[in-house]
FIPA-419873 format. One record per residue (C-alpha): residue number from 1; x, y, z. Coordinates in pm, 1 decimal. Layout:
REM FIPA-419873
R     i          X          Y          Z
R   NUM          X          Y          Z
...
***
This chain:
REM FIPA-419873
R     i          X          Y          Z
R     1    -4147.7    -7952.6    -1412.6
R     2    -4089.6    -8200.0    -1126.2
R     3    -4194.4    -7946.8     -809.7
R     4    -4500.4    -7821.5    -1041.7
R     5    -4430.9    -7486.2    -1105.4
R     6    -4501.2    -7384.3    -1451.3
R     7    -4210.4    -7163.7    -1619.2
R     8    -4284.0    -6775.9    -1781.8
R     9    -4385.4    -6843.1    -2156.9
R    10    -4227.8    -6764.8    -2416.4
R    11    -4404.8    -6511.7    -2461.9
R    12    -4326.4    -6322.9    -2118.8
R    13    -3951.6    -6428.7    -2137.8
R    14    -3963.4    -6262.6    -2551.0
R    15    -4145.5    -5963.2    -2407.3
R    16    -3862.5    -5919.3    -2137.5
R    17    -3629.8    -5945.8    -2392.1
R    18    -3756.2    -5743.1    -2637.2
R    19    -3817.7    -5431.5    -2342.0
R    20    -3509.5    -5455.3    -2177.7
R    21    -3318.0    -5444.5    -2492.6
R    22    -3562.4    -5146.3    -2574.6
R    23    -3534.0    -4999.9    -2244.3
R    24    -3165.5    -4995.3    -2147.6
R    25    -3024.2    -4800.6    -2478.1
R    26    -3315.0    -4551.4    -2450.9
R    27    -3247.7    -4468.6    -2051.8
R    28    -2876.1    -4447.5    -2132.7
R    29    -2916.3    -4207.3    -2396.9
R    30    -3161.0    -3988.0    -2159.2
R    31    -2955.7    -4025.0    -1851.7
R    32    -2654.1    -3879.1    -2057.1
R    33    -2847.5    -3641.8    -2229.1
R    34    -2978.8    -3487.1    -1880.7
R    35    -2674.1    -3462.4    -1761.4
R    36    -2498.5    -3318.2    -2034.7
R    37    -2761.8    -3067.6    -2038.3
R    38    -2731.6    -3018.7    -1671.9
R    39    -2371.6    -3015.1    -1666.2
R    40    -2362.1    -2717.2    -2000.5
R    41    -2640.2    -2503.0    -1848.7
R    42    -2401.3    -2499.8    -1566.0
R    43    -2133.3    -2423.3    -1768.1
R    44    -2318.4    -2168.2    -1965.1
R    45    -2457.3    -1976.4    -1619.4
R    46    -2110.8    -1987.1    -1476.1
R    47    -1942.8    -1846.3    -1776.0
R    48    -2248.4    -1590.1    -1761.6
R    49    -2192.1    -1453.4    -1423.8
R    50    -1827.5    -1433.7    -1428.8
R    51    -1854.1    -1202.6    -1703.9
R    52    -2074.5     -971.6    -1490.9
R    53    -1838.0    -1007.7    -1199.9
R    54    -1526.4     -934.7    -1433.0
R    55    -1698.8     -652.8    -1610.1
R    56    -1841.2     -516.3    -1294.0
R    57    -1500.2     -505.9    -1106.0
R    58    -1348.2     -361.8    -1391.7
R    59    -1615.7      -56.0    -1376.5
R    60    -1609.0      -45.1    -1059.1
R    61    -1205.1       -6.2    -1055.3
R    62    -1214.5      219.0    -1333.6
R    63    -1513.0      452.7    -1126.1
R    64    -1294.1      458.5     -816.9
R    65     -941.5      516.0    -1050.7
R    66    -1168.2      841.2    -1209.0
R    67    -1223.0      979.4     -870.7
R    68     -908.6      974.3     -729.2
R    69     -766.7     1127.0    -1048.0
R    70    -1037.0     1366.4     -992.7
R    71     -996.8     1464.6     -654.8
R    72     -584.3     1424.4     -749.8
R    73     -657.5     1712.3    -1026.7
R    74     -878.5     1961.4     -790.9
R    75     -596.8     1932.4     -519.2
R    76     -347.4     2082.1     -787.7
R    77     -613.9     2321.3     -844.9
R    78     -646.5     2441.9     -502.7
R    79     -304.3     2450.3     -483.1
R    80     -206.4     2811.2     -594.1
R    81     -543.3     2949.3     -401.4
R    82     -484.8     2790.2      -78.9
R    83      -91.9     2894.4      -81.2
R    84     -214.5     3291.9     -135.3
R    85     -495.5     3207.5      119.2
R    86     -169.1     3105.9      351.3
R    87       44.1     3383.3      262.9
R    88     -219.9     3665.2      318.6
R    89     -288.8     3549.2      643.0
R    90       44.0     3538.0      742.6
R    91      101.9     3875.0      602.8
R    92     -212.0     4027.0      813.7
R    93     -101.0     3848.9     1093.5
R    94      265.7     4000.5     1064.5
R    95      112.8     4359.9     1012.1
R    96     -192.9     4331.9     1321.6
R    97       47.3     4046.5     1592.6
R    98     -282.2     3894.9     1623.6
R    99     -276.8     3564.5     1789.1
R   100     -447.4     3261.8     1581.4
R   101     -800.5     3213.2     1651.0
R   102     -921.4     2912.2     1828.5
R   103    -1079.0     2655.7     1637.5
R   104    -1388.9     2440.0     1698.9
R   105    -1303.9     2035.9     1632.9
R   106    -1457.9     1925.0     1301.4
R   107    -1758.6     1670.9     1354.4
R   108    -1603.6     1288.3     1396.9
R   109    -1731.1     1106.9     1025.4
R   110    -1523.6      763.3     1050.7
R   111    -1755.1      607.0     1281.7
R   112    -2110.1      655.1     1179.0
R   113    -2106.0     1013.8     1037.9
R   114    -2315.9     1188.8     1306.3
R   115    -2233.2     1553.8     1419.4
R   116    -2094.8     1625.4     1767.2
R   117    -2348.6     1597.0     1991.8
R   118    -2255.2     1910.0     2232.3
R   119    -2296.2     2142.7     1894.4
R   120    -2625.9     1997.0     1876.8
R   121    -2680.1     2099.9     2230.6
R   122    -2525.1     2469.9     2210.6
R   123    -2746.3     2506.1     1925.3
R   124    -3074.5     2411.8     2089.2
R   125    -2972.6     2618.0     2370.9
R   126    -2907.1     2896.4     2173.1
R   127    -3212.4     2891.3     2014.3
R   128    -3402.5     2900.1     2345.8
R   129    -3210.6     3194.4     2527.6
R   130    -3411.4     3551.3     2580.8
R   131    -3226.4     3814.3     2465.0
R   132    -3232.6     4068.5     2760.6
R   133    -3266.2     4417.6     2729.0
R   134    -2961.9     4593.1     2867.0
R   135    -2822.2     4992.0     2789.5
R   136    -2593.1     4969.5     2507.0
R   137    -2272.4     5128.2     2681.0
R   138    -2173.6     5478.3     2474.6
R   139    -1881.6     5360.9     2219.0
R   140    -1572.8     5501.8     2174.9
R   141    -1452.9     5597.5     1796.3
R   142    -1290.5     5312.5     1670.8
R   143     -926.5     5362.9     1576.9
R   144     -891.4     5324.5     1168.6
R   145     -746.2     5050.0     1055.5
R   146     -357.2     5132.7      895.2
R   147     -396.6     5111.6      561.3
R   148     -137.8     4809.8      497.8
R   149     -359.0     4626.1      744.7
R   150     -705.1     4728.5      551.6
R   151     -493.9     4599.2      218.9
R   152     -402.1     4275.8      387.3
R   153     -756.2     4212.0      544.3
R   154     -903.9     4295.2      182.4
R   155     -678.7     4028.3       42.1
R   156     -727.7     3746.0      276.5
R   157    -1098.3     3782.2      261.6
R   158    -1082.1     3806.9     -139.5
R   159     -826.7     3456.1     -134.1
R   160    -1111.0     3338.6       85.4
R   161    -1383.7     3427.4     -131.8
R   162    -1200.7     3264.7     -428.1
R   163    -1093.4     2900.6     -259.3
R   164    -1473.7     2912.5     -195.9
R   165    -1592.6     3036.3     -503.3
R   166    -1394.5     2775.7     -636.4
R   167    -1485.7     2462.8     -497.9
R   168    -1828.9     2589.3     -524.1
R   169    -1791.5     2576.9     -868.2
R   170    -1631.4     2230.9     -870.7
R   171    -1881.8     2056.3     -679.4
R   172    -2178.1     2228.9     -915.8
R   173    -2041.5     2061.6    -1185.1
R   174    -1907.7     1761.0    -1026.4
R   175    -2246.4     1540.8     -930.4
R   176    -2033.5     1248.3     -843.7
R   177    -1895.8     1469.6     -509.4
R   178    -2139.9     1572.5     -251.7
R   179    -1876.9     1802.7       -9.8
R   180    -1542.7     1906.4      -81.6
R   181    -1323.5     2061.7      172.9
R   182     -973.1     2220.1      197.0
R   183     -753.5     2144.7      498.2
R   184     -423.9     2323.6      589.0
R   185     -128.0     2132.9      710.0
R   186     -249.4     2211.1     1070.5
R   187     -575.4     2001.4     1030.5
R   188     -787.9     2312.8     1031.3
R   189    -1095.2     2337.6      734.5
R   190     -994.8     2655.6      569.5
R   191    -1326.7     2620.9      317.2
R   192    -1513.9     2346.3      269.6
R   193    -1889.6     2369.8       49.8
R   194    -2049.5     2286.3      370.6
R   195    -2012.8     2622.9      538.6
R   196    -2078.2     2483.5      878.5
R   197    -1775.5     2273.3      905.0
R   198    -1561.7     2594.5      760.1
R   199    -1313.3     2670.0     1079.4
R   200    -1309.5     2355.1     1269.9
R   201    -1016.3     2089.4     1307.8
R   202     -974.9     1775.3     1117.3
R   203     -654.1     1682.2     1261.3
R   204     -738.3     1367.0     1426.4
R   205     -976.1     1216.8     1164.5
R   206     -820.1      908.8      961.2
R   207     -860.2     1071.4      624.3
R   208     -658.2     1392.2      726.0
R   209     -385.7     1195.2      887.5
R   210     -374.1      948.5      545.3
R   211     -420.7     1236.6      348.8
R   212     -114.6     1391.4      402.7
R   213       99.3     1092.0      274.1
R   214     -102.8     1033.7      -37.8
R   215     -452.9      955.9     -208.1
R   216     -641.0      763.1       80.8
R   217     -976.3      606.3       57.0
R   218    -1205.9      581.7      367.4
R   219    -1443.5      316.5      367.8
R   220    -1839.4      394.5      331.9
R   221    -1992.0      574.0      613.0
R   222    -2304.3      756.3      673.2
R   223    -2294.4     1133.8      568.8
R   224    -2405.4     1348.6      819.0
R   225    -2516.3     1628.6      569.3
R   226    -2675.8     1421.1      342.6
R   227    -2812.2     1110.3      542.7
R   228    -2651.1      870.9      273.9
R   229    -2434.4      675.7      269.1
R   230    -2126.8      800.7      151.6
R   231    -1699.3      759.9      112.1
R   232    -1427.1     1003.0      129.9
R   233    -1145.3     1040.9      -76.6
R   234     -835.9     1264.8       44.6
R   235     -522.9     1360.8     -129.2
R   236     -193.2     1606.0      -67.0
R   237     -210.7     1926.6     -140.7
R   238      138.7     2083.2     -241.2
R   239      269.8     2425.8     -370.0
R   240      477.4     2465.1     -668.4
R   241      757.6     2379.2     -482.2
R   242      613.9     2020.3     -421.5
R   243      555.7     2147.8      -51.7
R   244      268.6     1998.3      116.2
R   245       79.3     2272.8      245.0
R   246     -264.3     2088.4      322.1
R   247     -521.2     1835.4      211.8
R   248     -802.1     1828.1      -26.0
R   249    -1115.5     1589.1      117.1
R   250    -1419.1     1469.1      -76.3
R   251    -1715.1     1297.6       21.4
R   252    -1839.7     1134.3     -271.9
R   253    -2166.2     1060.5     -417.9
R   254    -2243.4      715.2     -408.2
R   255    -2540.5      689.4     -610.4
R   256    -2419.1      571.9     -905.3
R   257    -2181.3      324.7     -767.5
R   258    -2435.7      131.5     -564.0
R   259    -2686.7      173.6     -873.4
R   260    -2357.2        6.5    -1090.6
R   261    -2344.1     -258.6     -827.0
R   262    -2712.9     -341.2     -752.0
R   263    -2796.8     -361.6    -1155.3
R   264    -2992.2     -690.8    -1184.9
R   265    -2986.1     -701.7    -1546.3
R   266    -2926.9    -1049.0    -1700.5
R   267    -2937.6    -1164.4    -1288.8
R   268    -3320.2    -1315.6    -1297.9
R   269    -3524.6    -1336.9     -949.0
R   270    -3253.2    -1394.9     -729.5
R   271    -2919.1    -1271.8     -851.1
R   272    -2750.1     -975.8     -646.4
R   273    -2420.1     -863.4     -638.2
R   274    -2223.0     -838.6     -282.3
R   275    -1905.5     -651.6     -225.2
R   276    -1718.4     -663.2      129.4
R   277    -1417.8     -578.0      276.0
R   278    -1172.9     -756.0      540.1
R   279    -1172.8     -524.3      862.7
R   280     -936.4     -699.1     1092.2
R   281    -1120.8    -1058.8     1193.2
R   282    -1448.3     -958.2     1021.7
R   283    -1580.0     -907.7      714.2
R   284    -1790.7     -612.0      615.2
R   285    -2033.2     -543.5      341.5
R   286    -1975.9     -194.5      145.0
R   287    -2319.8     -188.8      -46.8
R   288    -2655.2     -244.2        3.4
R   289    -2792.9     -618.8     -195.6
R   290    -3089.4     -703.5     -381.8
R   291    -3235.0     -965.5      -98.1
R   292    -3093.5     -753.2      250.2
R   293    -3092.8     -318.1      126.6
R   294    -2978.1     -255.0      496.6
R   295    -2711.4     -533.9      467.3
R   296    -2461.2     -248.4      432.6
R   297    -2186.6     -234.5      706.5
R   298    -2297.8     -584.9      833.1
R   299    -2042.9     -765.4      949.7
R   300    -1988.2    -1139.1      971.0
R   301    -1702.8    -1308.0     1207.7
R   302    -1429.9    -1460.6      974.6
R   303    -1478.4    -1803.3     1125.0
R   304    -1812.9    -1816.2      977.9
R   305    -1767.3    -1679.3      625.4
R   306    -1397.9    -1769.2      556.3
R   307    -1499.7    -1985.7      274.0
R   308    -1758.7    -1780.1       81.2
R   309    -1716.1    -1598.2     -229.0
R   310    -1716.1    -1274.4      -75.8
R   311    -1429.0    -1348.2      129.9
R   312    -1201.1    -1494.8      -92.4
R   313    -1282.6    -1201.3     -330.6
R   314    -1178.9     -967.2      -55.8
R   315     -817.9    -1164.1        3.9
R   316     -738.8    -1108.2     -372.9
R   317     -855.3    -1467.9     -484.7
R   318    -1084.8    -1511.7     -836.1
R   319    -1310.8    -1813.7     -968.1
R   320    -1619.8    -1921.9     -981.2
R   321    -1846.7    -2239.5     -868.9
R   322    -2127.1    -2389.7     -644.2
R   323    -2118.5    -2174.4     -309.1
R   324    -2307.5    -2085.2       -8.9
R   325    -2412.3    -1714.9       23.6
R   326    -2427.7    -1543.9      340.2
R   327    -2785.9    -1618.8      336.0
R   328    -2698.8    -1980.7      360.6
R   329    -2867.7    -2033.4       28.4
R   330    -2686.1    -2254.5     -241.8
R   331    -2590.1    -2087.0     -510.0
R   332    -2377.6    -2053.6     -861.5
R   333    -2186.7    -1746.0     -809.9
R   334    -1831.7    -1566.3     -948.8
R   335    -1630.4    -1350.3     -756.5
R   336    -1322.5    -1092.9     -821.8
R   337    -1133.8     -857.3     -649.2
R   338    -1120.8     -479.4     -689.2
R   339     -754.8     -407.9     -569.6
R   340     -805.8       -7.7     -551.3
R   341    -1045.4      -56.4     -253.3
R   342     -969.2     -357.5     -107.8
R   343    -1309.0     -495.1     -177.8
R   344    -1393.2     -846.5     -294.6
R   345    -1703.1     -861.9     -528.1
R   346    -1942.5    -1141.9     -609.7
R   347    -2257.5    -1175.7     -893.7
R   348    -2439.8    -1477.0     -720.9
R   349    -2773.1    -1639.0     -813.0
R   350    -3006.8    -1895.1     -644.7
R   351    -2911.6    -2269.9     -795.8
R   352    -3240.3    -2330.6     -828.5
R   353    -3323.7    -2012.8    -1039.2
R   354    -3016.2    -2075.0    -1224.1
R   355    -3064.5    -2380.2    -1361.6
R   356    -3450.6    -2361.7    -1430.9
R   357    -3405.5    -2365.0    -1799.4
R   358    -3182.5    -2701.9    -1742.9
R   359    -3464.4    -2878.3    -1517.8
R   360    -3741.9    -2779.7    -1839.3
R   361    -3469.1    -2953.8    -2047.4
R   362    -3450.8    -3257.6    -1824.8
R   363    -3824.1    -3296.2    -1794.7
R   364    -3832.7    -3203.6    -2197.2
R   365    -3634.8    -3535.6    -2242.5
R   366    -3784.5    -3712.0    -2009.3
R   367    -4112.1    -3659.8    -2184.8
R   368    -3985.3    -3770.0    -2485.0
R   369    -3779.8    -4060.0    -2332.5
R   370    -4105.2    -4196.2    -2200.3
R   371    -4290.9    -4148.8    -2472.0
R   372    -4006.6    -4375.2    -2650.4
R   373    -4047.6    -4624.1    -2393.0
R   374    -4401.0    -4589.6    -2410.2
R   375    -4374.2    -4725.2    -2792.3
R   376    -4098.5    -4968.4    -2708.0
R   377    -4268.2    -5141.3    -2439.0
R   378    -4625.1    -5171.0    -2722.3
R   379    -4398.4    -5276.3    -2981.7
R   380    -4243.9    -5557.7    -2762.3
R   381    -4607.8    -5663.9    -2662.3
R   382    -4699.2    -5667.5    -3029.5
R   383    -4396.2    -5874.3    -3171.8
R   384    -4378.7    -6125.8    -2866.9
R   385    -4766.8    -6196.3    -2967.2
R   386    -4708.5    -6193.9    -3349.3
R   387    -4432.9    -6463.2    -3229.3
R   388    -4637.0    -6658.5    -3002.0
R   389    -4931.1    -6704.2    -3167.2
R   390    -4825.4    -6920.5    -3480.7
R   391    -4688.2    -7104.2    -3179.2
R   392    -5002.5    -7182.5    -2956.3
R   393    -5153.2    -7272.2    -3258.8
R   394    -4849.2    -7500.1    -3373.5
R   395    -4888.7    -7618.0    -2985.6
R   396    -5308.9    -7676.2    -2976.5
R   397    -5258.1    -7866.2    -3349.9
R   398    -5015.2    -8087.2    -3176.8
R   399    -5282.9    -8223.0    -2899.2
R   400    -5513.4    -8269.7    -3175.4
R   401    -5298.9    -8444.9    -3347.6
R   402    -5202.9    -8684.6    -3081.2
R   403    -5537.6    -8761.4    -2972.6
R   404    -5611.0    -8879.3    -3343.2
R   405    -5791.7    -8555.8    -3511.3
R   406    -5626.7    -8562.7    -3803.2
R   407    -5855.8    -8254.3    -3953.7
R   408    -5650.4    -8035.0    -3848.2
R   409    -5597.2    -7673.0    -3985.9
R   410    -5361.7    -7429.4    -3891.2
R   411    -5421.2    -7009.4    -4012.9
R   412    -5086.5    -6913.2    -4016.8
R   413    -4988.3    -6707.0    -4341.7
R   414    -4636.6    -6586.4    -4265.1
R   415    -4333.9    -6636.6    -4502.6
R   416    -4061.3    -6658.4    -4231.2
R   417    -3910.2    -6922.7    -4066.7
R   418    -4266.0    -7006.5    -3848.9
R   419    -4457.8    -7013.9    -4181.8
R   420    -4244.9    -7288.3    -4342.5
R   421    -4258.0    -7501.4    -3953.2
R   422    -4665.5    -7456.2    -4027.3
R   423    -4624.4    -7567.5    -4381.8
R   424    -4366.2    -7886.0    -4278.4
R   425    -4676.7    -7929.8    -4030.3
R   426    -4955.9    -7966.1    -4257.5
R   427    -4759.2    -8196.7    -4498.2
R   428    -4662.4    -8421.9    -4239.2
R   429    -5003.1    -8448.9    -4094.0
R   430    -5149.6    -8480.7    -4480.5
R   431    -4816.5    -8816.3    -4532.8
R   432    -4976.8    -8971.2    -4191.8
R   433    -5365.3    -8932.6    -4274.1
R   434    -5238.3    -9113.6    -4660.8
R   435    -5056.9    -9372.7    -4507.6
R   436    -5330.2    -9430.3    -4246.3
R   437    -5590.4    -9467.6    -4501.3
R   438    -5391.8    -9661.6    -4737.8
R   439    -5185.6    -9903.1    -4474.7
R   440    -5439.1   -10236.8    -4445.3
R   441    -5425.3   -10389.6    -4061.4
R   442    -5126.3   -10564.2    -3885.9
R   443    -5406.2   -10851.5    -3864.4
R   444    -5461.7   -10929.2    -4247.2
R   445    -5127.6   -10836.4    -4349.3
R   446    -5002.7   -11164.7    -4072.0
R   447    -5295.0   -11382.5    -4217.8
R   448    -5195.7   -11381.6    -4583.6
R   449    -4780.3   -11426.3    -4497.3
R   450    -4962.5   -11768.1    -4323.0
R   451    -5159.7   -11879.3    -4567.7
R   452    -4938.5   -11808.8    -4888.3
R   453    -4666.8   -12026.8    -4621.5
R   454    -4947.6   -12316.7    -4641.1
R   455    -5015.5   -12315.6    -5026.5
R   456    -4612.5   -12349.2    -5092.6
R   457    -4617.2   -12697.6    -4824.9
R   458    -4900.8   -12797.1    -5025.5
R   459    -4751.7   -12741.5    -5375.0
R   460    -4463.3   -12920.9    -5274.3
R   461    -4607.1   -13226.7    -5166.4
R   462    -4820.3   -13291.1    -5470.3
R   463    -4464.6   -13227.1    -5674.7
R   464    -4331.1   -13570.5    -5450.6
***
């Protein structure tokens, strides 16, 4: 070339050829076949999870629905036993004109469950008193009682006995209730299966005052009898006459709920499901979670959480996607409401977890993809130097030739297109090395033209 740089062979420019052509349909076909493997594991994970979520919901709906027919049902029970309960007291109070007794206020259980600190306090003291040792002062025969007020004091205690017996009985067979207690219309706890909150006032407590209207739900709180957590569930009590006469209140067991809604099966390392609940500006979680067990009742500002799956669960909204967990984590995750509490719930797993079987895919293919290559790239090398080679030696017969070696041989056997240029080769070579040895010199061939020129003058002139 006229600056001196020598062009890529043939051989390079075949073997680019050859590669690329090898190359580019092979890394197409892997590229879509990653992502189309990416993109259905996806697919597949998501359709996965919102199943959970949609059959969790629904259980957890259809738990909730059971209990509130259940506590509906025991109200209607208590009914008839809590009207006589009423009636005999009014009776005995008719017959004696004894004033009501005072009653002691029932233990706040909305906030974080814990008894009333000044009971506490009188107890302790209690406790702690010496009795002192005083003359017992003669008595005077007590009066007997009349015997319609002995009748009427037999009857309330026995419509006492029974509400208790009763709910006793209930909550024996009923493990998904941990307390049940009976309030009149007044707010006061006429029995309850806690004995010690049996007389005290209820009136100002949110379930009471709900109560009264209809079934109410009170979100999870801590139980101070049993140190779990724990939810209450009130409903009206009315008489036959559709009268509400008081309200029915039970705590409920929550063991099998949280053990429905922390069941990892089919969830791997990292899945958990969260439910939460909008409390004004913040949202709340209701249950413990796999990765945080004291994450219950933590609450998050809605400014940072208003786009998370929890959240939109909790304003009623369904779907599923690629989200950020409270964590901060990315995740796939599904999420559905469950209308009868006003909770949102959410199966979630770590992305990375989730599509581990996707990425052994991808490198699966890309194994095989450069294992492909691998074979391309050696076949290219092989067929650019079965190529070549007839070449070079089409190319090095050529000098020869030109410098005057006309022994020249050339060891290419191939039938194709090459093999007949090596054969057209050969018989050309084999024409020039005849006609060289056969073709007498320029010279002599000048010399005898002359001289047969001369003997015709010569002829001529003897003819004359």
């Amino acid at each position: 070339m006229a600056d001196g740089r020598r062009s890529p062979g043939i051989a390079v420019k075949l073997f680019v050829l050859l590669a690329a052509f090898s190359v580019m349909p092979v890394g197409a076909l892997a590229w879509w076949q990653l992502t189309a493997i990416a993109e259905s594991q996806r697919a597949q994970r998501l359709a996965s999870l919102d199943g959970l979520a949609s059959a969790k919901a629904s259980a957890i709906d259809q738990s909730m629905a059971n209990r509130r027919r259940d506590v509906e049902r025991i109200a209607t029970l208590m009914a008839p036993r809590l009207s006589r309960l009423l009636e005999a007291e009014r009776e005995l109070a008719d017959a004696t004109q004894a004033p009501a007794e005072p009653s002691e206020p029932l233990p706040e259980l909305q906030d974080a469950g814990q008894l009333d600190e000044r009971d506490e306090i009188e107890a302790a003291e209690r406790a702690e008193e010496i009795p002192q040792v005083e003359e017992a002062p003669l008595e005077e025969p007590a009066e007997p009682e009349p015997p319609a007020v002995a009748r009427r004091t037999e009857a309330l205690e026995t419509a006492r006995a029974e509400l208790r017996r009763s709910l006793g009985l209930i909550l024996w067979d009923q493990a998904d209730f941990e307390e049940l207690l009976v309030i009149d219309g007044q707010g006061r706890v006429r029995s309850s299966t806690y004995s010690e909150h049996e007389g005290r006032t209820a009136e100002s407590i949110e379930y009471f005052q709900q109560g009264r209207r209809a079934t109410y739900v009170q979100p999870v709180f801590m139980s101070p009898i049993t140190e779990r957590w724990t939810m209450v569930i009130a409903t009206p009590i009315r008489d036959e006459n559709a009268v509400e006469t008081g309200v029915l209140a039970a705590r409920l067991n929550l063991a099998q709920l949280f053990g429905l809604i922390n069941d990892v099966s089919g969830l791997g390392d990292t899945g958990e499901t969260v439910v939460g609940r909008m409390i004004g500006e913040e949202l709340v979680l209701m249950a413990p979670t796999r990765s945080q067990p004291d994450a219950i009742l933590r609450r998050f500002p809605l400014a940072e959480v208003e786009q998370m799956p929890v959240t939109l669960a909790a304003r009623g909204q369904l779907g599923r996607g690629e989200r950020v967990d409270y964590r901060g984590d990315e995740t796939l995750a599904a999420w559905r409401p469950i209308p009868s509490l006003e909770w949102g719930l959410v199966v979630k797993m770590d992305e990375d977890e989730a599509m581990r079987d996707s990425a052994q895919a991808r490198w699966r293919t890309l194994q095989v993809a450069l294992v492909i290559l691998v074979l391309a790239v050696i076949g290219a090398m092989l067929v650019a130097r079965q190529v070549v080679r007839p070449l070079r030696q089409l190319r090095e017969a050529t000098d020869r030739l030109s410098r005057g070696d006309f022994d020249v041989r050339l060891d290419i056997r191939s039938r194709d297109e090459i093999g007949e240029l090596a054969d057209s080769f050969e018989r050309m070579v084999a024409a020039i090395k005849f006609f060289r040895e056969h073709a007498r010199p320029e010279s002599e061939v000048d010399d005898d033209s002359l001289e047969a020129e001369e003997g015709g003058d010569e002829d001529s002139a003897t003819q004359e």
